[in-house]
Each structure stands twice: as C-alpha cells, then as structure tokens.
C-alpha positions in Angstrom: -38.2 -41.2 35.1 -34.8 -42.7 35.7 -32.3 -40.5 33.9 -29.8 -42.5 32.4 -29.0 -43.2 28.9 -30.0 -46.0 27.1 -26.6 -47.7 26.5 -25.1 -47.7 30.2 -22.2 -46.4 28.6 -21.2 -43.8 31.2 -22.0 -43.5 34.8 -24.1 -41.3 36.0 -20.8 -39.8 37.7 -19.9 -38.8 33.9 -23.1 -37.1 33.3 -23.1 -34.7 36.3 -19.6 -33.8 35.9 -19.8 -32.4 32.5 -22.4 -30.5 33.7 -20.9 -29.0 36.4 -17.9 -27.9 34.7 -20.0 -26.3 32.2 -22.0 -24.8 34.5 -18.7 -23.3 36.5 -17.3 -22.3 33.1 -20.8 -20.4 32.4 -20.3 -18.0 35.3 -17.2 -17.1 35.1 -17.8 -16.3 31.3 -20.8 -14.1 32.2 -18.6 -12.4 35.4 -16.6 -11.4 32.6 -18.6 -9.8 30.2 -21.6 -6.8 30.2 -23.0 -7.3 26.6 -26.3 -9.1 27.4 -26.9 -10.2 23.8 -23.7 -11.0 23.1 -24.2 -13.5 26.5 -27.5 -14.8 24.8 -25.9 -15.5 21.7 -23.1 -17.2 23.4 -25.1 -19.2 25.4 -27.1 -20.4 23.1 -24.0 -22.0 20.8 -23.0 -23.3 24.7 -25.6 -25.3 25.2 -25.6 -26.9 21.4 -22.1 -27.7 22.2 -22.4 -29.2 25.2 -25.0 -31.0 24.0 -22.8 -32.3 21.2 -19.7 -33.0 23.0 -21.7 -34.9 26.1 -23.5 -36.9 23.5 -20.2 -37.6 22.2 -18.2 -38.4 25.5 -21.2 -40.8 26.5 -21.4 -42.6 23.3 -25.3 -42.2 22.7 -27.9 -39.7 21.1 -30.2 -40.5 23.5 -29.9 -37.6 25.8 -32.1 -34.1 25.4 -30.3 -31.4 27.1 -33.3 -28.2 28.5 -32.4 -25.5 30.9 -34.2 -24.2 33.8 -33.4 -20.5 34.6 -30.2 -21.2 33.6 -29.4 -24.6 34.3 -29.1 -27.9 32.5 -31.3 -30.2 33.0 -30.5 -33.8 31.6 -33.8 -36.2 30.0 -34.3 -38.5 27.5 -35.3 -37.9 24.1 -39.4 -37.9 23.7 -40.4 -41.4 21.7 -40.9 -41.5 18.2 -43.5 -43.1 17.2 -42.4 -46.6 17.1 -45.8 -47.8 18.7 -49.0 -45.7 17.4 -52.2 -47.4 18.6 -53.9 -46.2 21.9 -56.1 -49.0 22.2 -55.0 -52.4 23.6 -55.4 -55.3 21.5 -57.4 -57.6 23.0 -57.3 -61.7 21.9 -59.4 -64.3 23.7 -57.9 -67.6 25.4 -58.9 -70.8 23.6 -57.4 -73.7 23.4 -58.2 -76.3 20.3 -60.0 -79.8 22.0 -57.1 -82.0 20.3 -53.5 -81.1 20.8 -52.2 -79.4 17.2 -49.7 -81.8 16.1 -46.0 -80.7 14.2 -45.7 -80.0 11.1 -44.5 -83.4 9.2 -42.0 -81.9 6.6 -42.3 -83.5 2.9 -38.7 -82.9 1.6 -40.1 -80.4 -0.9 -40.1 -78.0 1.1 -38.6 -74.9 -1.5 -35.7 -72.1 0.4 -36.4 -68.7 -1.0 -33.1 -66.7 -1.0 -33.9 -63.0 0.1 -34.9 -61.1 -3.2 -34.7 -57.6 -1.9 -35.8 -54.4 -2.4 -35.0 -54.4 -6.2 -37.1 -57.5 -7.2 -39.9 -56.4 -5.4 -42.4 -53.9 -4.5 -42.1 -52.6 -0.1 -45.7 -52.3 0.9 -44.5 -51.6 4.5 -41.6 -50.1 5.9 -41.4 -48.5 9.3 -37.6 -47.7 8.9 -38.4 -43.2 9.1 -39.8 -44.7 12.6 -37.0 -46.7 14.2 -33.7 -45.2 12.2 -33.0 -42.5 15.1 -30.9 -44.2 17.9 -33.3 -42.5 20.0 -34.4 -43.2 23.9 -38.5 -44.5 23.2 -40.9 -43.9 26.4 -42.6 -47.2 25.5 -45.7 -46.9 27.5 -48.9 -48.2 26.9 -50.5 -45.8 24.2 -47.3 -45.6 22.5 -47.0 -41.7 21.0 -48.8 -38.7 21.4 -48.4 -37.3 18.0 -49.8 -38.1 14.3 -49.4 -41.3 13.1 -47.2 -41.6 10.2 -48.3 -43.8 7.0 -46.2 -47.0 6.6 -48.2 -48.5 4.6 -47.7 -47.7 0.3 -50.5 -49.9 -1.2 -53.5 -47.9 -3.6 -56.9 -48.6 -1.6 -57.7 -51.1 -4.6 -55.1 -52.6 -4.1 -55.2 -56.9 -3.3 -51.9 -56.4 -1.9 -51.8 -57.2 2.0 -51.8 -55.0 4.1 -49.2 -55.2 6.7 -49.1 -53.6 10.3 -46.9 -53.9 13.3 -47.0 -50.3 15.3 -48.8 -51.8 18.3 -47.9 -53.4 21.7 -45.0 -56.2 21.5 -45.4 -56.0 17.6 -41.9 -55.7 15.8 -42.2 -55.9 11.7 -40.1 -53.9 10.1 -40.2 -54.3 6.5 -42.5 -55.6 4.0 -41.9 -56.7 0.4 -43.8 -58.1 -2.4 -41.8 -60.9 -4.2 -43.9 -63.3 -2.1 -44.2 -61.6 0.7 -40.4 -61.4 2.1 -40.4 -59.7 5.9 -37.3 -58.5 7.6 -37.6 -58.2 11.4 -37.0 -54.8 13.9 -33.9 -56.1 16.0 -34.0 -55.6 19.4 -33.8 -51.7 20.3 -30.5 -50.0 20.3 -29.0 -53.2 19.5 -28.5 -54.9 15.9 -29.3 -58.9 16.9 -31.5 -60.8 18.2 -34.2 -61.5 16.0 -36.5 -64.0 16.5 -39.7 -63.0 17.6 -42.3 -61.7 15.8 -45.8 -60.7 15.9 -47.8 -58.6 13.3 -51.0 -57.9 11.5 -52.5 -58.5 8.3 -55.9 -57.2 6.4 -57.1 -57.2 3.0 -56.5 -60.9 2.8 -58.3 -63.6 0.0 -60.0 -66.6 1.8 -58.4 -70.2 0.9 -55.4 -68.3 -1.4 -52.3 -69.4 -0.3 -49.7 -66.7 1.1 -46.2 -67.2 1.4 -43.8 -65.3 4.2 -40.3 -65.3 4.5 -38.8 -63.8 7.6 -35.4 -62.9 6.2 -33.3 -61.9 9.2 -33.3 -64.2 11.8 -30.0 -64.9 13.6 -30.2 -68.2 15.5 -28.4 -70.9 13.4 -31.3 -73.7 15.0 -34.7 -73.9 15.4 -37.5 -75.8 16.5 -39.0 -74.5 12.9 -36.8 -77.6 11.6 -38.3 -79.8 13.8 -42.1 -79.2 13.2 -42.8 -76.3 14.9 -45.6 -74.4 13.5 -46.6 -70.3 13.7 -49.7 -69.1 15.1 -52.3 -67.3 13.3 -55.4 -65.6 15.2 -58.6 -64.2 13.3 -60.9 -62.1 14.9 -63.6 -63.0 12.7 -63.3 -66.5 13.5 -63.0 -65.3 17.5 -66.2 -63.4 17.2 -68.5 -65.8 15.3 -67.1 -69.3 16.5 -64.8 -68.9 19.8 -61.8 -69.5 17.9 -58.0 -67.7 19.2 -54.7 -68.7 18.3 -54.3 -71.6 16.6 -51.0 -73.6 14.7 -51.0 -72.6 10.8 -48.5 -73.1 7.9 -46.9 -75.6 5.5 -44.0 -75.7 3.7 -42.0 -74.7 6.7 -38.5 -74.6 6.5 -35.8 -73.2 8.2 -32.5 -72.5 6.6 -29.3 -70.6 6.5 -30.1 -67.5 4.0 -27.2 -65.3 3.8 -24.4 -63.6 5.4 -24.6 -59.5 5.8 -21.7 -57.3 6.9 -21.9 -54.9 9.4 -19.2 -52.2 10.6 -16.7 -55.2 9.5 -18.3 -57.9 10.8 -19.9 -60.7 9.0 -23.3 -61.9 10.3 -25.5 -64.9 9.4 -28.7 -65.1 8.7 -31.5 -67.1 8.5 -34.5 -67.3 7.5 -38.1 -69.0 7.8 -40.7 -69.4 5.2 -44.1 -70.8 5.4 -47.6 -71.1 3.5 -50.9 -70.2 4.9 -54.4 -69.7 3.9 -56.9 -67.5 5.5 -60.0 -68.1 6.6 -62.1 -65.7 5.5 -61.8 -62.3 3.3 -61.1 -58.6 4.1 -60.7 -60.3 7.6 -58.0 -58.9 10.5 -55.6 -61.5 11.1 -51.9 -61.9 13.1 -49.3 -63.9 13.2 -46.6 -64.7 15.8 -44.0 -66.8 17.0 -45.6 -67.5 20.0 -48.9 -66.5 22.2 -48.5 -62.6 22.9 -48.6 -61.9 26.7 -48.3 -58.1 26.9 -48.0 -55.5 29.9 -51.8 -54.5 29.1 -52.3 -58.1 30.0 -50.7 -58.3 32.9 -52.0 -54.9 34.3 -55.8 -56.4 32.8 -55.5 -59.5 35.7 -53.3 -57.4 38.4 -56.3 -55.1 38.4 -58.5 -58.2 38.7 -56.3 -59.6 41.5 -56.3 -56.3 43.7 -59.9 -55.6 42.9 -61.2 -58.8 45.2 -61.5 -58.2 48.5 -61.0 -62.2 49.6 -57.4 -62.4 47.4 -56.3 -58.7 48.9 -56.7 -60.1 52.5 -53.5 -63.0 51.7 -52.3 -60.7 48.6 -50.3 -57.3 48.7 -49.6 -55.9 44.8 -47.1 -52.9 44.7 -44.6 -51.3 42.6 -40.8 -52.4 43.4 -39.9 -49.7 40.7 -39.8 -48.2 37.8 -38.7 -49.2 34.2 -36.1 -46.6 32.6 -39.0 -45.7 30.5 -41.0 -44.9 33.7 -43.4 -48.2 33.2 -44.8 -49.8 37.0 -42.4 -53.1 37.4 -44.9 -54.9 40.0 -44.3 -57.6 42.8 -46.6 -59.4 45.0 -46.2 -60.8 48.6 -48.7 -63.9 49.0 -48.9 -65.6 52.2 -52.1 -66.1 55.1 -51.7 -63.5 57.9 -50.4 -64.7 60.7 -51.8 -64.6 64.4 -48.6 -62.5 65.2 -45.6 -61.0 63.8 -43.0 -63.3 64.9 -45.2 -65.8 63.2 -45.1 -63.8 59.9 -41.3 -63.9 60.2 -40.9 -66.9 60.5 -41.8 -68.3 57.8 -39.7 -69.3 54.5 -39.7 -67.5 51.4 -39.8 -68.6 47.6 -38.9 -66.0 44.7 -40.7 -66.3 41.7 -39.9 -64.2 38.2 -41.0 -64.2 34.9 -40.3 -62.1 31.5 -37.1 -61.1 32.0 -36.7 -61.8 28.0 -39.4 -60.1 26.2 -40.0 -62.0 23.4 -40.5 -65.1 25.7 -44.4 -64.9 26.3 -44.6 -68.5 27.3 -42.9 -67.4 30.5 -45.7 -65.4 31.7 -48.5 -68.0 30.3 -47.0 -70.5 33.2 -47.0 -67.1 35.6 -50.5 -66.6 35.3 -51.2 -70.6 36.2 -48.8 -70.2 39.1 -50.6 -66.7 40.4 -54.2 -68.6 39.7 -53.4 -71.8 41.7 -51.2 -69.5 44.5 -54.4 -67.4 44.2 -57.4 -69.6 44.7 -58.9 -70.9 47.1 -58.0 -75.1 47.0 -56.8 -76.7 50.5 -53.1 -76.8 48.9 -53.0 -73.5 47.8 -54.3 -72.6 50.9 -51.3 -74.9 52.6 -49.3 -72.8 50.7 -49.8 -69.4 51.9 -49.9 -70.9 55.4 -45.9 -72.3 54.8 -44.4 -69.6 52.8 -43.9 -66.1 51.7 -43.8 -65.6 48.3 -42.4 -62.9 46.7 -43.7 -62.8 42.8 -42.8 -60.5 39.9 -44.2 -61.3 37.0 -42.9 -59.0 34.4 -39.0 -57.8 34.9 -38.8 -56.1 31.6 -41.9 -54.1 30.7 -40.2 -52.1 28.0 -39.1 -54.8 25.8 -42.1 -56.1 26.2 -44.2 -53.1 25.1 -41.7 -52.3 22.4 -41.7 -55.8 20.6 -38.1 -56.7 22.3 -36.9 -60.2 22.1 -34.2 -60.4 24.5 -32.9 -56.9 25.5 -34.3 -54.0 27.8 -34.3 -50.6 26.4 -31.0 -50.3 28.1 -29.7 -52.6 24.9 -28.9 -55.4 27.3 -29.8 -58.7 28.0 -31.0 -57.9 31.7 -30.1 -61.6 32.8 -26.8 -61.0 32.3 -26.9 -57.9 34.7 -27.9 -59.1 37.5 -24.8 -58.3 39.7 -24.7 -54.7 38.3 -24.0 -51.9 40.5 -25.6 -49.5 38.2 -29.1 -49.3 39.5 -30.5 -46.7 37.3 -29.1 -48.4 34.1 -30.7 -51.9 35.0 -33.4 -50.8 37.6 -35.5 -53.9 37.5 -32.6 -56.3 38.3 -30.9 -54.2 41.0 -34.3 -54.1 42.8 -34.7 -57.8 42.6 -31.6 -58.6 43.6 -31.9 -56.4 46.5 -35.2 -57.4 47.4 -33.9 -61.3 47.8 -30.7 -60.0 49.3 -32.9 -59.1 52.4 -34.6 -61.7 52.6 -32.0 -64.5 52.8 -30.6 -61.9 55.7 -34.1 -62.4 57.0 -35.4 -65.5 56.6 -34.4 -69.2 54.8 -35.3 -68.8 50.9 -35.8 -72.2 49.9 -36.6 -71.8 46.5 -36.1 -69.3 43.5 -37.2 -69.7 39.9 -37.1 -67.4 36.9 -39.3 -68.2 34.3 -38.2 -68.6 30.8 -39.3 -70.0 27.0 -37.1 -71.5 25.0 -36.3 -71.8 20.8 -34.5 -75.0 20.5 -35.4 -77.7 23.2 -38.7 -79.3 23.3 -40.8 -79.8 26.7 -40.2 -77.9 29.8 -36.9 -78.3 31.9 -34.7 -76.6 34.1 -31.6 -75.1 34.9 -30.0 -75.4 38.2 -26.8 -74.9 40.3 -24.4 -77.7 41.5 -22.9 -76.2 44.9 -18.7 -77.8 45.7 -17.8 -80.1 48.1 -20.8 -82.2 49.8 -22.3 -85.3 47.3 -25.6 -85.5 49.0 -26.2 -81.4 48.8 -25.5 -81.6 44.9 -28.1 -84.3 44.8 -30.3 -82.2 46.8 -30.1 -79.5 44.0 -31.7 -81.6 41.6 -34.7 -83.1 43.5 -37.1 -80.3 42.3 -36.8 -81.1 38.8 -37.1 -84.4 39.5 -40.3 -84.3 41.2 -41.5 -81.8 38.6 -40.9 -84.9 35.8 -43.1 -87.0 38.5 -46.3 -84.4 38.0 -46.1 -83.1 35.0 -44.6 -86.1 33.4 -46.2 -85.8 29.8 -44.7 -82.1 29.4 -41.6 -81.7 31.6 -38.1 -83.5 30.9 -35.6 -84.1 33.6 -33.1 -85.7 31.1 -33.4 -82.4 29.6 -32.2 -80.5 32.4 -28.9 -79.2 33.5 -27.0 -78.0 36.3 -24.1 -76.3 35.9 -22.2 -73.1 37.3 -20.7 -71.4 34.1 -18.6 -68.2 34.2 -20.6 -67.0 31.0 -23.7 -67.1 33.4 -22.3 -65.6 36.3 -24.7 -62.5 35.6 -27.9 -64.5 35.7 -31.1 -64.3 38.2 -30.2 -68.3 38.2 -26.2 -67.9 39.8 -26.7 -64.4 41.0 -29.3 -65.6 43.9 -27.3 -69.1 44.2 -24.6 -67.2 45.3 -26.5 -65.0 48.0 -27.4 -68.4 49.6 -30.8 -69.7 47.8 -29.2 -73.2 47.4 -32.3 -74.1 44.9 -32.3 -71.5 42.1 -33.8 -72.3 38.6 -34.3 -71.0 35.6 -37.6 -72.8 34.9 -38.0 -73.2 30.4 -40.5 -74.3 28.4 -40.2 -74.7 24.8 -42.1 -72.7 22.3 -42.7 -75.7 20.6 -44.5 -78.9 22.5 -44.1 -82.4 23.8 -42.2 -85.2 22.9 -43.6 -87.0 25.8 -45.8 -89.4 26.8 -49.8 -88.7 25.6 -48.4 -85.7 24.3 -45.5 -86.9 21.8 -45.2 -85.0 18.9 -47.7 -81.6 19.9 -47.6 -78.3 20.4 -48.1 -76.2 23.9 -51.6 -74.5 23.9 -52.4 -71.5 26.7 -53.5 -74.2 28.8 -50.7 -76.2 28.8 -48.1 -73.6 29.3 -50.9 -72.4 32.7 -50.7 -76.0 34.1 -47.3 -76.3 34.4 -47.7 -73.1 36.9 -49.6 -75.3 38.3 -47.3 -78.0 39.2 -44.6 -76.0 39.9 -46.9 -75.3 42.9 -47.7 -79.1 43.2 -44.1 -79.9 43.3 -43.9 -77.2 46.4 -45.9 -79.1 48.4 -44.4 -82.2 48.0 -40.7 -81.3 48.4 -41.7 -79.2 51.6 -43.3 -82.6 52.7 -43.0 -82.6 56.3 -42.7 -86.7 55.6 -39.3 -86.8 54.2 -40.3 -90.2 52.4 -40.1 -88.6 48.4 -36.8 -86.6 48.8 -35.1 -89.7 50.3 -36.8 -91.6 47.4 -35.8 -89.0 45.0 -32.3 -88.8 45.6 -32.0 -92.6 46.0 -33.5 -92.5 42.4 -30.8 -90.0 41.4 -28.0 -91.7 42.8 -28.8 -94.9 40.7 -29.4 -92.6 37.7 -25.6 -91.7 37.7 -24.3 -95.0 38.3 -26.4 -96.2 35.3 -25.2 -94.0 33.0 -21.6 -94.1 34.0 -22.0 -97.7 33.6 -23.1 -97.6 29.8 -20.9 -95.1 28.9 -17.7 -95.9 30.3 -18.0 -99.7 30.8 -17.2 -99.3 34.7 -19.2 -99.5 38.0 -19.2 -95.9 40.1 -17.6 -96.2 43.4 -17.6 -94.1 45.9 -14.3 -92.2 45.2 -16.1 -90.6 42.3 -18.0 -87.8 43.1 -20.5 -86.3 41.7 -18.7 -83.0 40.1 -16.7 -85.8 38.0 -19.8 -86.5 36.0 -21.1 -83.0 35.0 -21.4 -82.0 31.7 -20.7 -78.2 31.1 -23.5 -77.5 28.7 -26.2 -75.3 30.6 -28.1 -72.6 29.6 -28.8 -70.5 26.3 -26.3 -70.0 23.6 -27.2 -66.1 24.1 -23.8 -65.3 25.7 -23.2 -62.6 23.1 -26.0 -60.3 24.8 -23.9 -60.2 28.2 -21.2 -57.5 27.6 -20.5 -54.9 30.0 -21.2 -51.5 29.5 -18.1 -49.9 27.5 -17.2 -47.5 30.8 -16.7 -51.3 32.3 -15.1 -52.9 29.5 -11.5 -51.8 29.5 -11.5 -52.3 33.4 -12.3 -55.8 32.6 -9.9 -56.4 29.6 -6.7 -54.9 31.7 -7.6 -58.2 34.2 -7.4 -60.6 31.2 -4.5 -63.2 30.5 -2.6 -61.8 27.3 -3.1 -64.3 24.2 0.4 -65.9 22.7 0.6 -64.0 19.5 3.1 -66.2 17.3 4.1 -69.7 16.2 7.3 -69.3 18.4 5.3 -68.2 21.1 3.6 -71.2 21.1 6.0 -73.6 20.6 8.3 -72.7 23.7 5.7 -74.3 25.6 4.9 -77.8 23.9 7.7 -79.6 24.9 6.7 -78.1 28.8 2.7 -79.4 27.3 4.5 -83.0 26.5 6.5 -83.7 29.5 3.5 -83.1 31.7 1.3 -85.4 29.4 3.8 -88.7 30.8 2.7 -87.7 34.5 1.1 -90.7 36.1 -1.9 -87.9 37.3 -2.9 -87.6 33.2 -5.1 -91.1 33.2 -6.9 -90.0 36.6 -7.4 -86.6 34.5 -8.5 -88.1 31.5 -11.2 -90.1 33.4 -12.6 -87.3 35.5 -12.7 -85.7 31.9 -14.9 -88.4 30.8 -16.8 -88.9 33.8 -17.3 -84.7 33.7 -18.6 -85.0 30.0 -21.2 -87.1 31.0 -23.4 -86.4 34.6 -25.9 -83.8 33.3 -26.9 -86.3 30.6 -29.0 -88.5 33.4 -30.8 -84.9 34.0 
C-alpha cells in the first residue's frame, strides 16, 4: 500500500525526516543509559509522542505508527467499518420499452424545512462509523470485524428500515418527521454532496413515502427541471425483469438553509420527493443515478480477459494501485501487427472514465465504448487496425467503493491534480499522465477523452481546448463534437459545448494532456438527466442510452480519421458559417476576416466545482507568496481611478470593447 496520508498535507520528505531524527535521538538516549526498564518505559512514552507530534506536524490522524525490532514503521490506520457487506450487490440491466418522461411540476409542490433531530425520531445513523478522520482501506468486502447496528427501530416496528453500509452507498442519517436524510460528504472532506444511493425494507405497498435529502450543496439542479430519482426492487427484478426505473412526485428542489462551519457559512439544499412502493416487506434502493461500482467493472474485465478471441487484440493490466491498495486497470486494444515497426506506428487515442465517483453515467458510456472497441463488427475491427488505444475505465476506485461524489480518499478532487508531482498522494493521475506523456514522445495521440456526468446541463456535450494563434487549427478543435451532434443527434448537443482554456482548470485530464501536445482533448459529459432533443425531447437517459453514446464516440472515430477528407472540410465549413451567424444576430455586423476566432469565445467551460482544486497546505503558502497583494483601502483604490479614466479616452478602448463582445459570444454557436 502506498504510504502517504490521506490529506497530501506533507511530503513524504516530512514523514521520513521526523523519523529519522527520532530514530538518531533514540540511540544516543539508549548509549547513555544502562537501566533496561527505565529504557522500556521511556520508549514506550517516545513512540506515543512521536506519534502525537508527527500527527500534529502533518495535519492528519490518519497515520498508525508500529515498530519493527526497534524501528518505526509508518501505515495507515486499519478502516472502520464504513462499508460492512461482503457480498456484492448485484442489479440487472433493463431498460423500460418507452423513454420515462420528466417529471411535469404542478406548482404545489410543498418545501419541507429540515426538522431535525428534536422533532423527530433517528432510525439510522452511521455517525460512530464515519466520525474518526481516519484513513479507510475501501476494498471490496469493506471490514473485517463485527458489524455494528445502525439501525434503532423495534422488529415490530412499520418504520423503514434504512441501510447504506455497502459498495458506493453513502446515507448518513435517518429521521422520522417524514423521512428527512442527511447525506455522508465526501471522505475527509465536508462538501460535496450530491450523490446518493441507499436501501430500504419493511416498506407498505401503494403508501406514499416522503424523503427529504437535507444537505445537498449545489445551488441548481436538474431536480428543478424534471429530473426524476431511481428506484430498483428486487422483487419486481426477480418475478417480472424489472431494474431501475424513474420514480417520485412532488419533486422539488430548493434552498433549505444555511449551517456554519469553523466560521464559515454554508448553504444548503435540499430535495424532497413522494414514492410508493411496489410491493410489501420488499428490498428496495434508491439513487441519483444508475450505480456502476468497482465489483462491476472487475465483473466484465474478468469477462473481457476470460475470452481467448478478445485477449488476442486486448491486453488488461494494472497501471497501479489506489492509496487504499485497490487494482487501477488499463487496457491496450489494437490488431497485432505483421511487425513491430508496424505496431509503432500507429496513432494512439486515450480514453478515461470515473475520475468523479459519484458520476456512474461516465462508466455506463465506457462499457458501450469497451463493447463496440471490443466486438467483432468490420468498424470496430477498422479500429484496432488504425489505432492504439489506451483505456482506463475507473481512475478513482476508492471513491467509488466508499460512496464518494467527487473526491479520492486523498480529499481531493483528482481532476484538479493532474499536474501533481506528488505520485503517491494522487497515484492514479500521476500514472496517467505519465502513461500519455510517453506516448505523445512516441507516437501522434490524436485524440483523448475523459468521461464525465453532469448535474445541471441536459444531453451529452463536451469540453474542449482552443489552441492560440492559427484560425483553421481552433476550428479543427471542434470538429469532433460536431460530428458527434451528426450521429448521435437526438442525445448530444453541440450548442451545448465549450472550448475554453481556464486557469481554474489548469489541473484537469482535459488541459493537462492539451498541453503535452494531444491537440484534441475532451472532457466527454452526459447529463444525469435526458434529452431535450429531437425523438427524445423531454426523457430521461436509460443504461442503454448512456452505452450507445460509447458507441458513437467510436462512430465519430472513424469518420474524423476518414482517409476522404470530404466531412472535416465540410465540418469546418459548417463551423465557420456558424460563427458568422451568430456574430451577425448578436451584434448587428458581418464577421470579416480581421476577426479571429479567439474574439468570439465565451469563457464559461467546465463545472462550477473549482472549490475542490486547492493544493495540498505544504503547497499552499508557496503559491500565495506568488500572488498580487489586494488594495486594502478606499485610498488605495482611488489613486488609481483617475490613471483607470485617462486610459478609458484611448482610441484602443472601442476596438477593446468589441473584442469584449465578440469574446462574450463564440462558444454560444457550440
């Protein structure tokens, strides 16, 4: 197991210097004494010291301090046990025969203010579980030891009965007003709440429940726009076929509340929603979106290297390991060459998904890409004859097995560490990076993508890169998405998509590889919501759905690799009109060719997640010592206006102002 603490706050540097100084100190205590007891006693009130005071200097609780004959030996603290179940659970794939429409919202729709712990009766809690700031192991099985009761509800009880201790689940808290639900947080972090997935028994057919997740922190949400939950009985997918399916009324999402923490405010939100089961005493969950967890995955890799005619253009391995010791797995698809030269030369494409945890939809398209890359059509065979594709489908196996939204166990957003140097803090990324790295010093990388969900965009887009300088290589950069809106043109939006270099971002898979030379890099999203397009207006994404735009992606491939340049040329002639149209009915003028176009970008790209990208502290003063100190008063302030009003008379302000407009407005025609 990677030994590092959780937090990245200290090097590793840190961590073996304190240790060697106590070490060194050790020896020359014990040169100077002969009382072996008084040594023993001495050494033991050492080592609960230096465990202390290294806990303290690397700001986490995280680290377990043993000693072997003598010396220290640094690990991480056992799991609690946060995840209890040692059996998988297991849902089938369905997918209803007519797309499951929004939810149309009446206007009666009641908001339920939290109630709390004092107007109501907790029938779960999992707080003795999760309160210790401790490192968890987060495998598959979850822990070794007893599992503790969470659950305070007499056996006669009609209360529901409330569990979340299993793979990707993350309920917290349980209480009977209603039933009001308050979220885990992402480990070792207090935010980012938004995901959910958990179990309920002891249920009354056709009575109507009503849940309120209490602490959700995103101010928007396609919840306000008709997205439904899901809701998966496993009587109904033993005696009629039936899996996931859209459930609830009376949705609404609102603002709830604000709660202070260590002096700062936060605001909350909340969700609430009706829904009736459909049978008694039956086993039911509920989630935000289909579950995809690393027992899946590991369920089809085992498939995939198990067939003898996939392992002969298919090689699965392990690029590393998860700080919590878990396989991260990548595989290199391509036909075998006659020779090796031939191998070589071929170009590469990068494929990623579930760098987020919480975003499941991310690895429902990776499946549909691996199946189509996979099988045995004449394109997918075309494929493997053109490329080398390098494919990992699951970046952050811990969040995922631990319920995670957005963070790693290292408390981070991962894709906003992608140009760490700190490989055994953010192992997954460093690897990836430094497995494209090589092959851009190898071989031409014509595409990488990084697959994603998102919470308050319908349809499927993407994000992209707008390189300086040369008009007709910007235009380039968005020919992929457009061709993508040609195939799949009921599900993905090009108007949707952006393209953008932000400083914010700079840490992302998305800019990272743009900037080792992979001139088309995307962050590929689909909504966790549906369509508003075409056949498909006003529906959610099913399984099946979420598959087939894998399969496009792989569609789209073969047609912007087209040996006939014919659909490029047509593409970007399409673009190129696209910008002078909009120009046009926005600003009333005709685009010439003096504008360019980095005059028309917008700079909206991307999440609004920014706040999950800090450095680790050890980083942080380094950085704040670089930044520009803020004016501080009035008086400050004022010295400069008349210098601000001088050079608002320059004759350069109008051509400013209108590459200001023309900037506001580019990324709208994608």
């Amino acid at each position: 197991m990677h030994c590092i603490p959780n937090q990245a706050k200290k090097s590793p540097d840190a961590t073996t210097s304190a240790l060697r100084n106590w070490f060194d100190r050790r020896h020359l205590n014990q040169s100077d004494t002969s009382d072996s007891n008084t040594e023993k006693d001495e050494s033991s009130g050492e080592r609960k010291l230096l465990s202390i005071n290294l806990n303290k200097m690397l700001r986490t609780r995280q680290l377990l301090i043993n000693f072997d004959a003598g010396r220290p030996v640094v690990s991480l603290k056992a799991p609690l046990d946060l995840i209890n179940f040692h059996d998988a659970i297991h849902h089938i794939e369905w997918d209803p025969s007519e797309p499951e429409p929004f939810y149309q919202p009446t206007g009666l729709e009641k908001a339920s203010m939290p109630a709390g712990e004092e107007k109501g009766k907790v029938v779960y809690c999992v707080d003795h579980t999760t309160k210790y700031p401790h490192f968890t192991c987060s495998r598959i099985g979850g822990s070794r030891g007893p599992i503790r009761n969470a659950t305070f509800i007499g056996e006669a009880d009609s209360t529901l009965q409330f569990e979340s201790r299993f793979e990707s689940g993350n309920l917290l808290k349980a209480v009977q007003v209603y039933y009001e639900l308050t979220l885990r947080p992402d480990m070792y972090t207090a935010k980012h709440t938004q995901w959910f997935y958990f179990r309920v028994r002891n249920m009354k057919a056709g009575a109507n429940y009503c849940f309120t997740i209490v602490n959700l922190m995103k101010s928007s949400s396609l919840y306000s726009v008709g997205m439904r939950p899901l809701l998966y009985s496993e009587r109904a997918a033993k005696e009629t076929s039936v899996g996931w399916r859209r459930t609830g009324s009376n949705i609404r999402y609102f603002r709830s509340c604000n709660q202070v923490k260590s002096s700062d405010t936060v605001t909350l939100h909340s969700l609430t929603w009706t829904v009736q089961f459909p049978y008694d005493s039956d086993t039911c969950y509920l989630a935000h979106c289909y579950p995809y967890t690393y027992s899946h995955l590991q369920r089809y890799l085992r498939g995939v290297a198990s067939n003898p005619a996939i392992t002969s253009y298919c090689m699965l391995r392990v690029l590393c390991h998860s700080l919590a010791g878990n396989a991260v797995y990548v595989l290199t698809v391509t036909s075998r060459g006659s020779s090796v030269v031939e191998d070589k030369t071929k170009r590469a494409v990068v494929v990623t998904a579930r760098v987020h945890p919480g975003e499941t939809n991310g690895s429902w398209m990776m499946e549909g890409f691996l199946e189509f890359l996979l099988g045995e059509s004449d394109d997918a065979r075309l494929l493997r004859d053109t490329f080398v594709f390098k494919v990992v489908p699951m970046l952050n196996p811990d969040g995922v097995i631990v319920g995670n939204y957005r963070c790693s166990l290292a408390g981070r957003d991962l894709n906003r560490n992608y140009k760490t140097r700190l490989r055994d803090s953010f192992p997954t990324v460093w690897h990836t990076r430094n497995m494209v790295e090589r092959l851009v010093n190898e071989t031409d990388v014509v595409l990488y993508c990084d697959f994603h969900g998102h919470n308050r965009k319908n349809n499927v887009f993407m994000y992209g890169c707008n390189s300086p300088g040369d008009n007709v290589l910007k235009l380039q950069e968005r020919v992929f998405p457009l061709m993508m809106s040609k195939n799949a043109n009921n599900k993905f939006s090009f108007k949707s998509c952006k393209f953008r270099v932000q400083k914010s971002k700079e840490g992302t898979g998305r800019i990272t590889m743009w900037r080792l030379g992979v001139k088309n890099s995307y962050t590929m999203e689909a909504s966790f919501g549906g369509s508003t397009l075409g056949d498909r207006k006003g529906s959610h994404f099913t399984t099946r759905d979420l598959k087939s735009i894998g399969f496009y992606f792989c569609d789209t491939l073969l047609d912007y690799c087209d040996p006939d340049p014919t659909k490029i040329k047509y593409c970007l002639a399409e673009l190129k009109v696209l910008m002078r149209k909009q120009v046009r009915e926005k600003l009333g003028i005709d685009v010439g060719s003096g504008v360019t176009v980095s005059d028309v970008e917008t700079s909206t790209s991307g999440s609004n997640s920014s706040d999950s990208n800090g450095l680790p502290v050890h980083l942080l003063k380094q950085q704040q010592s670089n930044k520009k100190k803020r004016l501080r008063t009035f008086k400050e302030r004022n010295r400069l206006r008349p210098e601000r009003l001088r050079s608002a008379t320059q004759p350069t302000a109008l051509q400013s102002n209108f590459n200001s407009a023309v900037r506001a407005l580019l990324l709208h025609t994608c």
